[in-house]
TORLOVO-815372 format. One record per residue: residue number from 1; residue in three letters; x negated, y negated, z of N, C-alpha, C in turn. Coordinates in Angstrom, 1 decimal, padded with zeros to 4 digits. Atoms other than C-alpha are relative to their C-alpha. Layout:
residues N
PT  n  res  nxx  nyy  nzz  caxx  cayy  cazz  cxx  cyy  czz
PT  NUM  Ala  X  Y  Z  X  Y  Z  X  Y  Z;
...
END
This chain:
residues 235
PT  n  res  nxx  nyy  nzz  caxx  cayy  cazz  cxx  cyy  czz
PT  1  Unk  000.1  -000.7  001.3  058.5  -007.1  030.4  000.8  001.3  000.0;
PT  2  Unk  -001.5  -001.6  000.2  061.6  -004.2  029.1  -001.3  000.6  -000.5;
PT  3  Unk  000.4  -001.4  000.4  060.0  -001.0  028.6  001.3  000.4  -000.6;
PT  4  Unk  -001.1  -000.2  000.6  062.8  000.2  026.0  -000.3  001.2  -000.1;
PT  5  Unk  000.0  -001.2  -000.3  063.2  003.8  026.6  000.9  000.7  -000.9;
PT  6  Unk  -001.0  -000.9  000.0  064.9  006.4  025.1  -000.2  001.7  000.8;
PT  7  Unk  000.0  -001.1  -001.1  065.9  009.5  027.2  000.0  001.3  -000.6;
PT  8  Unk  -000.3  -001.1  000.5  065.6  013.1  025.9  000.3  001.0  000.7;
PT  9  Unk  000.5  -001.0  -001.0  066.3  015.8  027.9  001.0  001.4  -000.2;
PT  10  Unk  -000.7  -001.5  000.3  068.1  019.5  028.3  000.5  000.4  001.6;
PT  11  Unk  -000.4  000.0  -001.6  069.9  019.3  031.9  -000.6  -000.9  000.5;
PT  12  Unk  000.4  001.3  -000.6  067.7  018.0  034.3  -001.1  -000.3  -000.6;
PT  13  Unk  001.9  000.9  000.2  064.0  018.2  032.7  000.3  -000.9  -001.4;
PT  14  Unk  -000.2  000.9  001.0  063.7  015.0  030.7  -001.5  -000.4  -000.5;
PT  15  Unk  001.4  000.9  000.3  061.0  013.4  028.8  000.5  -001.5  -000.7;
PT  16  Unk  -000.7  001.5  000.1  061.5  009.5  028.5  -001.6  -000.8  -001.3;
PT  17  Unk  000.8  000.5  001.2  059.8  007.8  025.2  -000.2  -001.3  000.3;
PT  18  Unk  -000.5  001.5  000.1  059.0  003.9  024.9  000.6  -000.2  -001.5;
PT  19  Unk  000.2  000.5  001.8  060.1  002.4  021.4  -000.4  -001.2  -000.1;
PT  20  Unk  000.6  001.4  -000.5  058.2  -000.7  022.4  -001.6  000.1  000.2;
PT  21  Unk  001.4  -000.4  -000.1  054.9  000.8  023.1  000.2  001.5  -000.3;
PT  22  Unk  -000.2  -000.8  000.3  054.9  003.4  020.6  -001.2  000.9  000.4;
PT  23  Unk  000.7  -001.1  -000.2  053.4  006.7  021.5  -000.2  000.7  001.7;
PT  24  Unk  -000.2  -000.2  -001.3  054.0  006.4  025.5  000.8  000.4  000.4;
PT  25  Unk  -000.8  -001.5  -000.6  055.8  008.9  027.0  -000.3  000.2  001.8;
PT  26  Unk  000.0  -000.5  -001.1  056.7  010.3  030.6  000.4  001.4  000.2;
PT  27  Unk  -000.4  -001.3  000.1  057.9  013.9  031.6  001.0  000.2  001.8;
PT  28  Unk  -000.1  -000.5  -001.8  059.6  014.7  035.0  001.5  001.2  000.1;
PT  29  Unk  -000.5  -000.9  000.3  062.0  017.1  036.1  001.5  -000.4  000.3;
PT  30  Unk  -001.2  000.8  -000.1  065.0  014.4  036.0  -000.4  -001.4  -000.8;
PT  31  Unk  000.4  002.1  000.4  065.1  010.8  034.7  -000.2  -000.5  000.9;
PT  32  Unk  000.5  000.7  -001.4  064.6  009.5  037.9  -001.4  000.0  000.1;
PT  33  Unk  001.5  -000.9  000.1  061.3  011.2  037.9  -000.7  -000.8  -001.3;
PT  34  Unk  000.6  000.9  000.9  060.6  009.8  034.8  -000.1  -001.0  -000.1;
PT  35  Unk  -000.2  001.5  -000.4  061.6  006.6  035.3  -001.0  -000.8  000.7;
PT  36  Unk  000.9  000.6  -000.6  059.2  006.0  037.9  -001.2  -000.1  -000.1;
PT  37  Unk  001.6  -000.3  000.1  056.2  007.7  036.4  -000.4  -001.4  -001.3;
PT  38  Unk  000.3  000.6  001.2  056.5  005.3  033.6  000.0  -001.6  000.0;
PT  39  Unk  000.8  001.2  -000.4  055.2  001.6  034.9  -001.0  000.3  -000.4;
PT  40  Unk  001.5  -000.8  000.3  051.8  003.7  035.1  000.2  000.8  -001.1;
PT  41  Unk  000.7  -000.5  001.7  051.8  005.4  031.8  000.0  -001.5  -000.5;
PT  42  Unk  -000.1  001.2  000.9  052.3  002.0  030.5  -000.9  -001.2  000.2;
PT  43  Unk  001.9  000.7  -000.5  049.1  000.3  032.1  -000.6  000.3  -000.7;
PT  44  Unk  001.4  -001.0  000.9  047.2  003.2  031.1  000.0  -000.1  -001.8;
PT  45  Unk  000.0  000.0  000.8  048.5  002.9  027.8  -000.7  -001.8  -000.6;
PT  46  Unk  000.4  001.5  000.2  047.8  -001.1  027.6  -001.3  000.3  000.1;
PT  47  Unk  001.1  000.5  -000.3  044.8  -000.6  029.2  -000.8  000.5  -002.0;
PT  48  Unk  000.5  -000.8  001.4  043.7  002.1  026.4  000.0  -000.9  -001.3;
PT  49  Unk  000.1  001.1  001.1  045.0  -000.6  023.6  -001.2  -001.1  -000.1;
PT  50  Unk  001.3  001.1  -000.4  042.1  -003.1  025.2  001.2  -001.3  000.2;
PT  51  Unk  -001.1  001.2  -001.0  045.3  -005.4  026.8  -000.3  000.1  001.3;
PT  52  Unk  000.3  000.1  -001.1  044.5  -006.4  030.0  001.3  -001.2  000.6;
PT  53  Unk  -000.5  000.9  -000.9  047.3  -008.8  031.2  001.3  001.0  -000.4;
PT  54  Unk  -000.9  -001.1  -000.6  050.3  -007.0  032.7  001.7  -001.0  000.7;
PT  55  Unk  -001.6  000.7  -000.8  054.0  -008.5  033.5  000.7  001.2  000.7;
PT  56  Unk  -000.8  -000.7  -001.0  056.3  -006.9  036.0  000.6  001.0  -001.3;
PT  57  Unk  -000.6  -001.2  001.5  057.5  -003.6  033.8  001.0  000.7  000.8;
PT  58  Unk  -001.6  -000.2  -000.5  061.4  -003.2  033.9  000.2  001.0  -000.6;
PT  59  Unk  -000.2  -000.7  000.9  062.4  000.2  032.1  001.5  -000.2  -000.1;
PT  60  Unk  -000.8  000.2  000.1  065.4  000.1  030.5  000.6  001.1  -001.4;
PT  61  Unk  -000.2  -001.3  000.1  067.4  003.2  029.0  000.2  -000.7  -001.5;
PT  62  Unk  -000.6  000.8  000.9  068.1  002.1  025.3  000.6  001.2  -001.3;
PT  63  Unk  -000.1  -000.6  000.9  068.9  005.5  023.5  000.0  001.4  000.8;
PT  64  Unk  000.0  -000.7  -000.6  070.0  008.7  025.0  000.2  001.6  -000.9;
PT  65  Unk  -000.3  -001.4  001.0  069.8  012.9  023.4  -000.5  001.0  000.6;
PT  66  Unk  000.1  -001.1  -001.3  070.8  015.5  025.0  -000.4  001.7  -001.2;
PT  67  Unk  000.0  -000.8  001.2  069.1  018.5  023.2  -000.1  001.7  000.7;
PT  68  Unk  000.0  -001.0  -000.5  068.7  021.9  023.3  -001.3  001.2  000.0;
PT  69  Unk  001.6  -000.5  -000.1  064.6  022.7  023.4  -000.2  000.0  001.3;
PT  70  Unk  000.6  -000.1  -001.8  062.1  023.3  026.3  -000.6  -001.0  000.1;
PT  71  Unk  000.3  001.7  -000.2  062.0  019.7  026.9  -001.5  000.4  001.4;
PT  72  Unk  001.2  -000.4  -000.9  059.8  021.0  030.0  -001.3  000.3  -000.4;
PT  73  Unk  001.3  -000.2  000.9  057.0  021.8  027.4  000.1  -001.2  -001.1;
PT  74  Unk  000.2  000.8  000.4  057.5  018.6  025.8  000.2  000.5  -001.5;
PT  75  Unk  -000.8  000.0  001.4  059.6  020.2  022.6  000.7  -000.8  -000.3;
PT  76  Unk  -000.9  001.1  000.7  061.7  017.3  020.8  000.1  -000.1  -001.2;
PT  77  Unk  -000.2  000.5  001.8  063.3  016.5  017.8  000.6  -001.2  000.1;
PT  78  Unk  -001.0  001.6  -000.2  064.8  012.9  018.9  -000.9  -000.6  -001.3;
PT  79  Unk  000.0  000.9  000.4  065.0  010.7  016.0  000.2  -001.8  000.5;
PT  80  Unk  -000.2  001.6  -000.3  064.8  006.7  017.3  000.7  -000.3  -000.8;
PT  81  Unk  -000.5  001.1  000.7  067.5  004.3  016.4  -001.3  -000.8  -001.1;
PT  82  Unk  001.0  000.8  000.5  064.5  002.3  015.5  -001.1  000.6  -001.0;
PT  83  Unk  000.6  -000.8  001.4  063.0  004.9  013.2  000.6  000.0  -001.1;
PT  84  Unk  -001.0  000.3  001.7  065.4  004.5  010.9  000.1  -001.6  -000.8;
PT  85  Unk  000.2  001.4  000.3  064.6  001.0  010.2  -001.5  000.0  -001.0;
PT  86  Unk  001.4  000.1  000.9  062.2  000.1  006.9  -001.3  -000.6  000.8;
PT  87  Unk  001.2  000.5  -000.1  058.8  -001.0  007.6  -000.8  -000.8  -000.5;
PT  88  Unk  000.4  001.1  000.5  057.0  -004.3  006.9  -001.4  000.4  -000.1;
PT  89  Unk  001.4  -000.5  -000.7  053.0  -004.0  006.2  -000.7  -000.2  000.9;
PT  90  Unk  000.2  000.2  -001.0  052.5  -005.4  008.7  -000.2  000.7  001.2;
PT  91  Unk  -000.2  -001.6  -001.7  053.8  -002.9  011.5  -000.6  001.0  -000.7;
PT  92  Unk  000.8  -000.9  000.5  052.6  -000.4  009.1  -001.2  000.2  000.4;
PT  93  Unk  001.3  000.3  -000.4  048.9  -001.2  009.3  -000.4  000.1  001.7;
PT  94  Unk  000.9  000.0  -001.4  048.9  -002.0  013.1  000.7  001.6  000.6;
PT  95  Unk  -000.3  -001.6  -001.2  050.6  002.0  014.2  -001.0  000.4  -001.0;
PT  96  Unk  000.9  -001.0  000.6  048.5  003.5  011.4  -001.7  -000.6  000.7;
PT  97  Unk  001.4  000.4  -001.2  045.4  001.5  013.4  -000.1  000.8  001.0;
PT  98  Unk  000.0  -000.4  -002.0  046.6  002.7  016.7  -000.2  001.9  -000.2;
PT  99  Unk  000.2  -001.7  000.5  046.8  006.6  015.0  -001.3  000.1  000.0;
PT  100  Unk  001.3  -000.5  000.2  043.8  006.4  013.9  -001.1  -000.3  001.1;
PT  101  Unk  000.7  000.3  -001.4  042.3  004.9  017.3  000.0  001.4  000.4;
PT  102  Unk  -000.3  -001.1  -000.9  044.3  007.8  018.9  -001.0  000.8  -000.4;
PT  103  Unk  000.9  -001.3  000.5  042.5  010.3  016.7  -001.5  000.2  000.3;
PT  104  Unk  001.5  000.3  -000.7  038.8  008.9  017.4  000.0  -000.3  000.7;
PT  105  Unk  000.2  000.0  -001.8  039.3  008.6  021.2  000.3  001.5  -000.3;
PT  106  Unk  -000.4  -001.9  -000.2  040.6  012.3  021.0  -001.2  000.6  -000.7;
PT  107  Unk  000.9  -000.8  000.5  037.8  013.3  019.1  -001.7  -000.4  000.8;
PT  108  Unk  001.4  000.5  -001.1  034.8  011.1  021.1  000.5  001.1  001.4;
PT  109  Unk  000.0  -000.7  -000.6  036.4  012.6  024.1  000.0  001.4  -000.1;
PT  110  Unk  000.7  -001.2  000.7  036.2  016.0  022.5  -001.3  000.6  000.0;
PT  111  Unk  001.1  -000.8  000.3  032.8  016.3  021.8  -000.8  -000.8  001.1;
PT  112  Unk  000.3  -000.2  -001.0  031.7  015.1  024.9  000.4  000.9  001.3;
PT  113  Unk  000.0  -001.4  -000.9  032.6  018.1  027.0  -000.9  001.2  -000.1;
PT  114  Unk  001.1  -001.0  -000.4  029.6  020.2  027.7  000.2  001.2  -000.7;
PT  115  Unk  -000.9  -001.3  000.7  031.7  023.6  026.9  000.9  000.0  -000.9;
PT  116  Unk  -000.7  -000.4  000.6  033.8  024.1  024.2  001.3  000.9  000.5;
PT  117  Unk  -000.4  -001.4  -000.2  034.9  027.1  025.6  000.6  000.1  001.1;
PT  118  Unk  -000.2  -001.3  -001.5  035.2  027.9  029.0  001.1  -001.4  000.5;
PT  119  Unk  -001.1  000.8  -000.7  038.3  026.2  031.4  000.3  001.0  001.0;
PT  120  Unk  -000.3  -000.9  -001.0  039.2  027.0  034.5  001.8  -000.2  000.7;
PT  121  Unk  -001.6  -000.2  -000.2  043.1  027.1  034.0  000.3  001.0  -000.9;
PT  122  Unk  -000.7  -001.5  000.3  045.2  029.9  033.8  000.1  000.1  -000.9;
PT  123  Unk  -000.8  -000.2  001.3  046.5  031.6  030.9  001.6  -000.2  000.4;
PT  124  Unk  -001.2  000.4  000.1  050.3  030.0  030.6  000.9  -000.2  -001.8;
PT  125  Unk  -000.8  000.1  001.4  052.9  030.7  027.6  001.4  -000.9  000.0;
PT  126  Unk  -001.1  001.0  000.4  055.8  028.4  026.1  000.2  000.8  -000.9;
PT  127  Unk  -000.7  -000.2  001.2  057.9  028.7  023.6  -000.6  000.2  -001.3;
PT  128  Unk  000.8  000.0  000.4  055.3  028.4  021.4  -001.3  000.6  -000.3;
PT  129  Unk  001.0  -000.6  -000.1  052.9  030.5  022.4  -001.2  -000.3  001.1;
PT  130  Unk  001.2  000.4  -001.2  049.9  030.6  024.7  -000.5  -001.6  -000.1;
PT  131  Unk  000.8  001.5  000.0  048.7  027.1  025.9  -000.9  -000.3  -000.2;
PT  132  Unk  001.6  000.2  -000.3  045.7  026.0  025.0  -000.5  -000.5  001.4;
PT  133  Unk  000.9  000.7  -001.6  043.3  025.9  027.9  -001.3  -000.1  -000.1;
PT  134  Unk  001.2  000.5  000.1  039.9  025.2  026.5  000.0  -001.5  -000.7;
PT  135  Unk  000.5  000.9  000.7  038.8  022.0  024.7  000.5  000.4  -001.5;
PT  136  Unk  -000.2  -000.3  001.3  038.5  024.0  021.6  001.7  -000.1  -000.8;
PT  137  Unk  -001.8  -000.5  000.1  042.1  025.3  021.8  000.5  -001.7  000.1;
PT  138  Unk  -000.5  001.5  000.4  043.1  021.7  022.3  -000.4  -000.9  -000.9;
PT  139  Unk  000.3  000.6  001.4  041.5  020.2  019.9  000.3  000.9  -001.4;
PT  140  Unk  -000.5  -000.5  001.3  042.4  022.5  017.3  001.6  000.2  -000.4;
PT  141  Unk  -001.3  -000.2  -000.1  046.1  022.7  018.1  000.5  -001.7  -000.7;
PT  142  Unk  -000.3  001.6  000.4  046.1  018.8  018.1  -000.3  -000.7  -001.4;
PT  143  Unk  000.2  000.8  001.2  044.4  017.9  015.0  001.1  000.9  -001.0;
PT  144  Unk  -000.9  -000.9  000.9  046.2  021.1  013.2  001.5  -000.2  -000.1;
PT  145  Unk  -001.3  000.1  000.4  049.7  019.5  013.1  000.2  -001.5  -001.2;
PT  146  Unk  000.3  001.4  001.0  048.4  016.8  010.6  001.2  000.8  -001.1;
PT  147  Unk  -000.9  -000.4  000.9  050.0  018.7  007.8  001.0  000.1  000.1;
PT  148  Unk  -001.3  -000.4  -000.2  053.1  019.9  009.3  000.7  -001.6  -000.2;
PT  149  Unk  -001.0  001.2  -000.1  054.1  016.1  010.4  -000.6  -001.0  -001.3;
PT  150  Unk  000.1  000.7  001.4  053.0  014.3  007.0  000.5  000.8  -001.0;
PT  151  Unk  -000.8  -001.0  000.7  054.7  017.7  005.3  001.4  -000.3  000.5;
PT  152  Unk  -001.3  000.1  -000.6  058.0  016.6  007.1  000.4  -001.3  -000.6;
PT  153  Unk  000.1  001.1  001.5  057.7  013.3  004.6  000.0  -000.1  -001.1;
PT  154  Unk  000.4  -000.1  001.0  056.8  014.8  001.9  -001.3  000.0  -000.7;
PT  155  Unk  001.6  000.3  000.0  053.1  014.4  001.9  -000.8  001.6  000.3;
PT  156  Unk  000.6  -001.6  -000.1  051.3  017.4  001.1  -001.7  -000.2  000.6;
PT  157  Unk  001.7  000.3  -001.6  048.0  016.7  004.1  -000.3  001.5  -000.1;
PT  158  Unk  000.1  -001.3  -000.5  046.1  019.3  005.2  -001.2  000.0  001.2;
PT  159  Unk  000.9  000.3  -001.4  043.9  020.1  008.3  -001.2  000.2  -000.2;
PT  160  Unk  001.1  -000.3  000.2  040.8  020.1  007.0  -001.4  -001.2  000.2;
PT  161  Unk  001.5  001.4  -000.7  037.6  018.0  008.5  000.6  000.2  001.2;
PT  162  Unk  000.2  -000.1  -001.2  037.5  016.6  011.7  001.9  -000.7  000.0;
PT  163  Unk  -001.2  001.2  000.2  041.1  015.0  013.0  -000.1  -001.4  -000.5;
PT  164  Unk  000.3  001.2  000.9  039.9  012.1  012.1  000.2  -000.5  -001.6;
PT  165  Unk  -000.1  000.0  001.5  039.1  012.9  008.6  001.3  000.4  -001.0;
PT  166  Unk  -001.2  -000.3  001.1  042.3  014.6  007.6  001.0  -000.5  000.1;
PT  167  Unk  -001.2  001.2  000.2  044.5  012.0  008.8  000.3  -000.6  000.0;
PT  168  Unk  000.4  000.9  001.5  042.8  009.4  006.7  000.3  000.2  -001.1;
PT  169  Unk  -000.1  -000.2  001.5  043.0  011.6  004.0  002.3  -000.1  000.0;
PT  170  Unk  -001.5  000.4  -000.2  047.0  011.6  005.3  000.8  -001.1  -000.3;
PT  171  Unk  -000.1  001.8  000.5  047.3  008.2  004.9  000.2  -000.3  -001.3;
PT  172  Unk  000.3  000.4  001.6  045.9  007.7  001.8  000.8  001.0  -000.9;
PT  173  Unk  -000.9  -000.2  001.4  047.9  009.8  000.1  001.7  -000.2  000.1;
PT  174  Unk  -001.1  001.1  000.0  051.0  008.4  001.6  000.3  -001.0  -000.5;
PT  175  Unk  000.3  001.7  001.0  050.1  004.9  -000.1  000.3  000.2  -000.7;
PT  176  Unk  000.1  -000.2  001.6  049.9  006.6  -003.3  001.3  000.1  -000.3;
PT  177  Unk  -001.3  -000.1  -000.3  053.6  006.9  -002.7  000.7  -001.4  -000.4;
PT  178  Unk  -000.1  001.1  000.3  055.7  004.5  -004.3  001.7  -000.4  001.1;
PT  179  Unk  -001.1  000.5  -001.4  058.4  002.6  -001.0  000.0  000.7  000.4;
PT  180  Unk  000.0  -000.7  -001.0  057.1  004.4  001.1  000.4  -000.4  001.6;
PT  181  Unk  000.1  001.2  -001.2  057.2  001.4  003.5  001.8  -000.1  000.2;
PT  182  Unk  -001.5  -000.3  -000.1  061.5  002.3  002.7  -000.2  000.6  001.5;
PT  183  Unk  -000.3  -000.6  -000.8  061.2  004.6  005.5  000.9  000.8  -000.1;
PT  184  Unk  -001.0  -001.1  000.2  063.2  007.1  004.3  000.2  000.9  000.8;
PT  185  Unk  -000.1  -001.5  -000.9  064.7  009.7  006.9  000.2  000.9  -001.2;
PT  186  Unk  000.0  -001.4  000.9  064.0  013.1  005.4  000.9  000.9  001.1;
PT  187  Unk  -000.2  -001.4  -000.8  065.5  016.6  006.8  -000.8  000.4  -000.1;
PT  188  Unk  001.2  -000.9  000.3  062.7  018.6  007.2  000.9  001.7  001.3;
PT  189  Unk  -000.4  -001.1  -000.5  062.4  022.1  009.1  000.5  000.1  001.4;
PT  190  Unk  -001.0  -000.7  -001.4  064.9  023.6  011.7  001.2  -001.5  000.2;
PT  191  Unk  -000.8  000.9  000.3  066.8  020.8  010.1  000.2  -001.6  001.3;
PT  192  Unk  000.4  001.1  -000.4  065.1  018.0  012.0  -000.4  -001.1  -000.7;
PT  193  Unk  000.4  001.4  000.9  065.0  014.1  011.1  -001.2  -000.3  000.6;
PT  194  Unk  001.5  000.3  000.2  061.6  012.9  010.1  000.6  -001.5  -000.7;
PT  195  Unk  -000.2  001.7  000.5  061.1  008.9  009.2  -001.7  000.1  000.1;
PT  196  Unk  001.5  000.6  000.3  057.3  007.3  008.7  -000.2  -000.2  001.4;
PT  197  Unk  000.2  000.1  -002.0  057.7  006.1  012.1  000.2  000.8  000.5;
PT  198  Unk  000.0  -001.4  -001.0  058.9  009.0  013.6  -001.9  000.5  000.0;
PT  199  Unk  001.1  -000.6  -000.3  055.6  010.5  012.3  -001.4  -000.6  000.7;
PT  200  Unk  000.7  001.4  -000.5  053.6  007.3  013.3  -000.2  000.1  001.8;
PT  201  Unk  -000.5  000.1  -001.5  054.8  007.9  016.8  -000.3  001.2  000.5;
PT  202  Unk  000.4  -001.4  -000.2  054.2  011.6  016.9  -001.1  000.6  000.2;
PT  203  Unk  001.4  -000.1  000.4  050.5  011.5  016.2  -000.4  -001.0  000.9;
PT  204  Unk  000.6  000.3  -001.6  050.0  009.2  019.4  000.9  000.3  001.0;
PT  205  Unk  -000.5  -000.8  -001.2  052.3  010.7  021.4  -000.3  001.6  000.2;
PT  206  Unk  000.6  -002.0  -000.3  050.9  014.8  020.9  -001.5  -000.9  000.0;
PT  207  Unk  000.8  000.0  -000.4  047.6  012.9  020.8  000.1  000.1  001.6;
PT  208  Unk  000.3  000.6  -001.3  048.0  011.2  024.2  000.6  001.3  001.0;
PT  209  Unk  -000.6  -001.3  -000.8  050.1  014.9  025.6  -001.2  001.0  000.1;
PT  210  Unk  001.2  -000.7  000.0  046.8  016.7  024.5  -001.4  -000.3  000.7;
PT  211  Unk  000.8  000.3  -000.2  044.5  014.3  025.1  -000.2  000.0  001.9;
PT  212  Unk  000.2  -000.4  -001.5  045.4  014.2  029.2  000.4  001.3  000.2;
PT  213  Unk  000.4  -001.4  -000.3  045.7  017.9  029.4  -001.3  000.3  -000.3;
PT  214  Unk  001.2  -000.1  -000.1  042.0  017.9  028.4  -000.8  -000.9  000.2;
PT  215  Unk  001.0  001.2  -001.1  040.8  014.9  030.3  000.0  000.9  001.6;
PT  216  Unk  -000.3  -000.4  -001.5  042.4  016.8  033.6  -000.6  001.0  000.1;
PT  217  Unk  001.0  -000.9  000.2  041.0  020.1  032.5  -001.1  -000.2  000.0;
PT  218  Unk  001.5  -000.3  000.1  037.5  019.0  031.9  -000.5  -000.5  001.2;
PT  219  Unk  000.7  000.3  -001.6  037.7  017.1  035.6  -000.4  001.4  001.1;
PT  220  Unk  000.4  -001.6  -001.5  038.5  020.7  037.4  -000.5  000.3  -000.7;
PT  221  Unk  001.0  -001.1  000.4  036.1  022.5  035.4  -001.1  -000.4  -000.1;
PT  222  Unk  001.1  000.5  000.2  033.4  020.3  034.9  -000.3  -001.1  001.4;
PT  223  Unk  -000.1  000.8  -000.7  033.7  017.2  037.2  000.3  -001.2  -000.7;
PT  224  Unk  -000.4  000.7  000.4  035.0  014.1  037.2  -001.4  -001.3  -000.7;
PT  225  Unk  001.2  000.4  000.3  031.1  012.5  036.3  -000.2  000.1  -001.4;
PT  226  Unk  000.3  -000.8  001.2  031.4  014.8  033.0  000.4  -000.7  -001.2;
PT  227  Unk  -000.9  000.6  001.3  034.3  013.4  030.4  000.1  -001.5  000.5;
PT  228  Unk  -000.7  001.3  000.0  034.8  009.7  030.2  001.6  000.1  -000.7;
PT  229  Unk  -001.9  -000.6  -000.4  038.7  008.9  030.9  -000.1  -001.7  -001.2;
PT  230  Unk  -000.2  001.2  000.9  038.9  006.8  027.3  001.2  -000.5  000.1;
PT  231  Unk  -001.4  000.2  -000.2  042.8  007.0  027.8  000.4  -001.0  001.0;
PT  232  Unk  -000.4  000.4  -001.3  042.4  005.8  031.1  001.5  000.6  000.7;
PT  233  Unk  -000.8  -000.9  -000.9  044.6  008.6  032.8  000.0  000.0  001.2;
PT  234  Unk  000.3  -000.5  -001.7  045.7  009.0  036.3  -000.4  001.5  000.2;
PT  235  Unk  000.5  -001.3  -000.4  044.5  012.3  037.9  000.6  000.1  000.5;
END
């Protein structure tokens, strides 16, 4: 089985995408590094889907962009070849399933963590500002970019309810949209390309970046007895 990759990176730290199993991702501080981590993201991510049968996993580089963010904090603006391609309802329906999976695993695992509040990792800043290192902080960072990335479409969303709820209500007013299923690349801000799939892809890959930064956090702070690993993440 090809794992079809594309490569993003800024020197040496790269982060390596699938476009075959959308929303899987690796990070390392070379392609090499990534390369290898990414067999095992791709189990974990199978498993996560509820697939259990597994062929030999080949990766194979199919798109390369060399940019100039802090790839090392998992910043990107790579548009996919394959995001620029319309959408049948078909594929539509089964990533907007798998979004909305993402979002209610991210949110079950959420509200089983004991504390909200408390974490026992450092304070660390990015480009972006302080990291989240509670639960809270991760969950509110995660579900709060519903608007931005269905605002980069044209879709005026907003982050209100649970993640869950507001990016159902995201959906639905995308529908209301007449070819929408065109896949139109937009420009959106800092003059980045946005597509349907791009954002499709976006919303299980910042889930699945958030979601194991607060599966790993709630093991050292809590124990590993505490959060069930819905993702099924390595430690």
């Amino acid at each position: 089985m090809k794992i079809r990759c594309v490569w993003e990176h800024n020197e040496e730290d790269s982060i390596l995408y699938s476009d075959n199993f959308v929303g899987a991702f690796t990070r390392g501080k070379n392609k090499e590094e990534a390369i290898r981590k990414m067999p095992s993201e791709i189990m974990s991510y199978l498993k996560w889907k509820g697939e259990t049968n597994f062929d030999v996993l080949k990766v194979e580089i199919v798109q390369e962009k060399v940019s100039g963010l802090t790839i090392s904090d998992a910043d990107s603006d790579v548009l996919f070849d394959e995001e620029r391609k319309p959408m049948s309802t078909v594929e539509y329906e089964a990533l907007k399933s798998l979004a909305m999976k993402s979002a209610q695993d991210f949110l079950t695992m959420y509200q089983t963590i004991p504390d909200k509040d408390k974490s026992c990792l450092p304070v660390r800043k990015t480009f972006y500002g302080q990291v989240p290192r509670t639960a809270f902080e991760m969950y509110e960072h995660t579900k709060n970019v519903n608007a931005y990335y269905f605002g980069e479409i044209g879709v005026s969303a907003s982050n209100e309810g649970t993640i869950v709820e507001c990016r159902k209500r995201g959906f639905e007013l995308l529908e209301k949209q007449a070819g929408f299923l065109k896949n139109t690349v937009c420009l959106g801000n800092y003059d980045e390309e946005w597509s349907l799939r791009k954002v499709l892809r976006r919303f299980i890959w910042h889930d699945r970046i958030h979601a194991k930064a607060m599966y790993r956090m709630a093991v050292k702070t809590f124990g590993a007895d505490i959060v069930p690993n819905i993702f099924f993440f390595d430690v």
